[in-house]
Z-matrix of the N, CA and C atoms (Angstrom, degrees):
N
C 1 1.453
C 2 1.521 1 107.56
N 3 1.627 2 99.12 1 129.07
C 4 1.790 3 82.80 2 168.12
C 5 1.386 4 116.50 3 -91.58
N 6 1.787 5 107.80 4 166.52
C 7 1.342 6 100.31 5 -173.68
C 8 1.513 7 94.32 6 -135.68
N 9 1.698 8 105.84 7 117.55
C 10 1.534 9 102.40 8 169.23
C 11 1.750 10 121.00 9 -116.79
N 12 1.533 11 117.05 10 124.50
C 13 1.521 12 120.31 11 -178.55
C 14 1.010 13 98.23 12 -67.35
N 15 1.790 14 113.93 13 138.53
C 16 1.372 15 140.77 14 178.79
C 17 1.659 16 102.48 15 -132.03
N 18 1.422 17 99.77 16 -177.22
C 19 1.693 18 98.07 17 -155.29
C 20 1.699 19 92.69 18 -81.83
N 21 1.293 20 128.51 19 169.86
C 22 1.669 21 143.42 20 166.90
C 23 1.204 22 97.79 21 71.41
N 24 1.259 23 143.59 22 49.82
C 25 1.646 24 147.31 23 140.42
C 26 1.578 25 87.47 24 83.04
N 27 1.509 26 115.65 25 39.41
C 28 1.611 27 106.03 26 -178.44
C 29 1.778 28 94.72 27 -107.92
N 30 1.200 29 113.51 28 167.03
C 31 1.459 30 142.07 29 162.92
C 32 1.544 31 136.08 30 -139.45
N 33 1.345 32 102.95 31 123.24
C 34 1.350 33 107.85 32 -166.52
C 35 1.740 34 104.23 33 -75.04
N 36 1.201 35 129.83 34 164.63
C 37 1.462 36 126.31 35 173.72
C 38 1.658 37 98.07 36 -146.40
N 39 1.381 38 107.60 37 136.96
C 40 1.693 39 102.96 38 173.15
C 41 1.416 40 87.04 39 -150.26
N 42 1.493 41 133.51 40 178.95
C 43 0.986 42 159.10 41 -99.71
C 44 1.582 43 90.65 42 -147.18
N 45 1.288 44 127.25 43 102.37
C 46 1.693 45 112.14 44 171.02
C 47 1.511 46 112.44 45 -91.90
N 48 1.490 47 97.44 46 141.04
C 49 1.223 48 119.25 47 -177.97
C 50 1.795 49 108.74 48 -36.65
N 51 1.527 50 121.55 49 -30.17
C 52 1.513 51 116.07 50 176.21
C 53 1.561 52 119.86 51 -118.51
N 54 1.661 53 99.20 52 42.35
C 55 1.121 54 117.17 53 172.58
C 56 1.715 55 100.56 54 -63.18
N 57 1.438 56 121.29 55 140.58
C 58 1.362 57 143.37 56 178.12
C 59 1.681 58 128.06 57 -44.90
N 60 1.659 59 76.26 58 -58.31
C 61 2.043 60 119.76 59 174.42
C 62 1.286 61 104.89 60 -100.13
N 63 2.164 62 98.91 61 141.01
C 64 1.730 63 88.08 62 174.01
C 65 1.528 64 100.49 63 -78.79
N 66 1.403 65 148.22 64 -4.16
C 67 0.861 66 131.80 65 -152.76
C 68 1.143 67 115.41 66 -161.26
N 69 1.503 68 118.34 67 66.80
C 70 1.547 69 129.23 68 -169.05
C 71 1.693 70 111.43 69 -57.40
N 72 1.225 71 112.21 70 123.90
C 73 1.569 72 93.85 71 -179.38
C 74 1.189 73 134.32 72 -72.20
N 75 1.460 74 113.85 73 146.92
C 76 1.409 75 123.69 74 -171.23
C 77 1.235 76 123.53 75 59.78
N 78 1.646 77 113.04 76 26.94
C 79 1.388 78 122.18 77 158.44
C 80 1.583 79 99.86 78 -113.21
N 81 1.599 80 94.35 79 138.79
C 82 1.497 81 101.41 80 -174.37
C 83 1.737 82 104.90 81 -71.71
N 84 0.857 83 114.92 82 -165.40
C 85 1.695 84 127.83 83 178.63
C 86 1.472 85 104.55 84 -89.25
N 87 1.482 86 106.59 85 -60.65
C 88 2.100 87 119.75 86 -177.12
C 89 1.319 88 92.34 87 -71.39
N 90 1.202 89 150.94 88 -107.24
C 91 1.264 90 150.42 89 -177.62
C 92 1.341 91 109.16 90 -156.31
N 93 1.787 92 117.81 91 -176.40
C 94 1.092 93 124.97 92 -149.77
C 95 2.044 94 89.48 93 -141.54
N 96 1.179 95 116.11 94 152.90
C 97 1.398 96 113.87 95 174.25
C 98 1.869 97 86.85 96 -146.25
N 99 2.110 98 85.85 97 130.28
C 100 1.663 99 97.22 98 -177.98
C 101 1.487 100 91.58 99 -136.46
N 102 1.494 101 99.41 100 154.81
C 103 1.434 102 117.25 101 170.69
C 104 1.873 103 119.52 102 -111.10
N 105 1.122 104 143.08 103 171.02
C 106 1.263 105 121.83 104 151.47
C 107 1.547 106 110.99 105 -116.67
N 108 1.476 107 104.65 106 38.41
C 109 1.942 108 108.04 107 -178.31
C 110 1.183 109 85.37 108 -125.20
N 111 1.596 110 120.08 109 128.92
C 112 1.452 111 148.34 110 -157.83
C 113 1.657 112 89.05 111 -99.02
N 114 1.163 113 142.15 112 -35.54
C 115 1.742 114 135.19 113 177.24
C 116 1.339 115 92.00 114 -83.93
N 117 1.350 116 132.43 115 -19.33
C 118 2.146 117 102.47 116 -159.97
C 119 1.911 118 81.28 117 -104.23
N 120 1.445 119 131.60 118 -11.39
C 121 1.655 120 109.46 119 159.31
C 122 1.040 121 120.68 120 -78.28
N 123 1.370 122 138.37 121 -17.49
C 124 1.585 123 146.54 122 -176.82
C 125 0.913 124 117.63 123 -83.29
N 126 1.831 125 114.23 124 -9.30
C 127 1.230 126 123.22 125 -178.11
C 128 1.865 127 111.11 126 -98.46
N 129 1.098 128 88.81 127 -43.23
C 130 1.404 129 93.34 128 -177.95
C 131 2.102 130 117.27 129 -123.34
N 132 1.571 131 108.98 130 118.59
C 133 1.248 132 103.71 131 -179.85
C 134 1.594 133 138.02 132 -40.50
N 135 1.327 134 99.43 133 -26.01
C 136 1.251 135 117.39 134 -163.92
C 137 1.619 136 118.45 135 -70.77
N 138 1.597 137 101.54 136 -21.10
C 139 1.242 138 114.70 137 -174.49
C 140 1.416 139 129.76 138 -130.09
N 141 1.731 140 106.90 139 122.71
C 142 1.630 141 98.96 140 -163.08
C 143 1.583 142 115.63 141 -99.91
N 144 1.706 143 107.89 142 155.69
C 145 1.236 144 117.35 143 -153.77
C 146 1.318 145 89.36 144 -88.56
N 147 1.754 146 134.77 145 137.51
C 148 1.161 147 138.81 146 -172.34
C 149 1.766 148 95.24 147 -100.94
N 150 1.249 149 107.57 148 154.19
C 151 1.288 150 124.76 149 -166.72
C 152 1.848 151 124.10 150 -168.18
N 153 1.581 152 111.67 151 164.29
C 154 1.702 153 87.39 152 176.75
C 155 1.444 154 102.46 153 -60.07
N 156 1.950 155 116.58 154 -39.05
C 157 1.260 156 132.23 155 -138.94
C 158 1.844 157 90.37 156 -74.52
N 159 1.436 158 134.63 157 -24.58
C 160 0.945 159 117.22 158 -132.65
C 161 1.597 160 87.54 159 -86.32
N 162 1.506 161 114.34 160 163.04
C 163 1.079 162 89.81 161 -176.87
C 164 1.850 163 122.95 162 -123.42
N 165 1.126 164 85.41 163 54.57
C 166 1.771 165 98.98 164 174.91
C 167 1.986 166 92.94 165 -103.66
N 168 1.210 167 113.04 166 -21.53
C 169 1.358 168 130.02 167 -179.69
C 170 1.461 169 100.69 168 -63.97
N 171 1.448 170 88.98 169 -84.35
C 172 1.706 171 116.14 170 -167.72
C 173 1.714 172 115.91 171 -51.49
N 174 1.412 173 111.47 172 -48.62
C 175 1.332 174 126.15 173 162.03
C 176 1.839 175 107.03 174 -38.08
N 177 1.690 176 101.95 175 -67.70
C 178 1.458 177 105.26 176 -163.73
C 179 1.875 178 109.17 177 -65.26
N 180 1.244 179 116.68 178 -27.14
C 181 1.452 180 123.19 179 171.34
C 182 1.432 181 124.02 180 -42.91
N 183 1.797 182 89.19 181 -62.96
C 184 1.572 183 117.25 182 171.16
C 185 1.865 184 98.14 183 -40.60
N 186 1.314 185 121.46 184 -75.55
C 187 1.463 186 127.65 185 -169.34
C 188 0.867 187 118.70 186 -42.33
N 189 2.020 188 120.81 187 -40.09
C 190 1.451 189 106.11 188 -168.94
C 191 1.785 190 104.79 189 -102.00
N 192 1.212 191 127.09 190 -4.91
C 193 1.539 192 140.06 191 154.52
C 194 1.611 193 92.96 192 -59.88
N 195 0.899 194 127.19 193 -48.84
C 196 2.044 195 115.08 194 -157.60
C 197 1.365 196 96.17 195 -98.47
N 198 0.683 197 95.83 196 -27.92
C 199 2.081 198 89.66 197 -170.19
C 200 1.317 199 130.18 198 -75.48
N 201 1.233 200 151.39 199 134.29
C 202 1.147 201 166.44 200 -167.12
C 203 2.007 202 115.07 201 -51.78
N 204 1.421 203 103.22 202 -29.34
C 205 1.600 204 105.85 203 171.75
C 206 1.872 205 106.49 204 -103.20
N 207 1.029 206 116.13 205 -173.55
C 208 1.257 207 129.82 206 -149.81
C 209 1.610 208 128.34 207 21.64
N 210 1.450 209 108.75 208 -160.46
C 211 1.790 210 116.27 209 -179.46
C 212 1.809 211 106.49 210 -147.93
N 213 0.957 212 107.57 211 142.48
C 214 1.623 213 96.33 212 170.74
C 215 2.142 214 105.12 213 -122.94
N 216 0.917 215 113.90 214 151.26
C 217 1.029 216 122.12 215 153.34
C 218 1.659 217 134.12 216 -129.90
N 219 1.249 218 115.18 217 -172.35
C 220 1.389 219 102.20 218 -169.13
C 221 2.042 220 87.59 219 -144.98
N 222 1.431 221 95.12 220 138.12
C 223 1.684 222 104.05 221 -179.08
C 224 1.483 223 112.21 222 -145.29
N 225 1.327 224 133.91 223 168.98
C 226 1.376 225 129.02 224 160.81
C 227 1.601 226 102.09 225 -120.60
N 228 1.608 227 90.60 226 145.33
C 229 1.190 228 102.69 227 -146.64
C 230 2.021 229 85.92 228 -117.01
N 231 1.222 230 125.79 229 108.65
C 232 1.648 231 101.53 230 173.51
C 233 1.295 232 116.75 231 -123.20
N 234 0.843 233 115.36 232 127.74
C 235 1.679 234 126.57 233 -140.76
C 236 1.815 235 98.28 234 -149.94
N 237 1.167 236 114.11 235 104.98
C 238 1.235 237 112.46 236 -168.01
C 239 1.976 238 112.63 237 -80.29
N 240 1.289 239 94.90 238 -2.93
C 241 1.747 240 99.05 239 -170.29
C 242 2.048 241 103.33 240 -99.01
N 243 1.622 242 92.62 241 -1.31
C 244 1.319 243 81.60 242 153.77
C 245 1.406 244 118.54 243 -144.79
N 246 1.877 245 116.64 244 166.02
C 247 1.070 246 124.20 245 -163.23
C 248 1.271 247 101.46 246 -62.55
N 249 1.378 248 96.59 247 177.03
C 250 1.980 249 123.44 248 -138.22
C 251 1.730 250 78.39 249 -106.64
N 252 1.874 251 129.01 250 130.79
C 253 1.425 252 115.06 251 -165.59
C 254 1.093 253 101.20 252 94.80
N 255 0.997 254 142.41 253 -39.98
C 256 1.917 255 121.37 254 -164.42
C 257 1.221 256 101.95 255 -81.09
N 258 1.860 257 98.80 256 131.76
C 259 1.655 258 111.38 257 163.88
C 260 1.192 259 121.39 258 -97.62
N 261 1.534 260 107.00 259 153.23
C 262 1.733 261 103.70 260 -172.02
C 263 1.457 262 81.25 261 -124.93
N 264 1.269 263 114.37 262 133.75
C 265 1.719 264 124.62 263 162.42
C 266 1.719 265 113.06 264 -115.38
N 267 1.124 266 110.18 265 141.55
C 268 1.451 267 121.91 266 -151.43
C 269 1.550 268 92.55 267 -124.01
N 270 1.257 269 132.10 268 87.24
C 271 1.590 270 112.81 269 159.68
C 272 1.487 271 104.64 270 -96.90
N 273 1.565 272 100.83 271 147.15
C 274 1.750 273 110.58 272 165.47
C 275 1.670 274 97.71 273 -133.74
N 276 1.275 275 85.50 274 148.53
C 277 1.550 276 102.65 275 -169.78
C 278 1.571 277 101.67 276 -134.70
């Protein structure tokens, strides 16, 4: 998936040309615009609030946990130059 930063903590998402799946779920075909501020999606339709629950998330998790390509792991990462809460997700394919 590509991911391009746009202005107001928004992100564009579209479909890369060497995406795996023809049809990653709950990504549209034209693209997708997400925020992670729960008041600036409620405000405006256009833009969805990212979440574990949401399910372009939860859907895509499910796929790459069940599916036959990639690996996930889980690590702690402590790194004092960044804030306390930040996740780093690591896919290799």
């Amino acid at each position: 998936i590509n991911q391009e930063d746009s202005i107001d903590n928004l992100m564009i998402l579209t479909p890369s040309d060497h995406i795996l799946v023809p049809d990653f779920p709950c990504l549209p075909q034209d693209c997708c615009t997400i925020t992670f501020v729960r008041v600036q999606a409620l405000s405006r339709e256009d833009e969805q609030f990212i979440s574990w629950e949401q399910p372009l998330i939860r859907n895509g998790l499910d796929m790459v946990l069940s599916g036959d390509t990639g690996s996930c792991a889980v690590s702690l990462l402590k790194n004092k130059a960044m804030p306390v809460g930040t996740l780093l997700e690591e896919l290799v394919y």
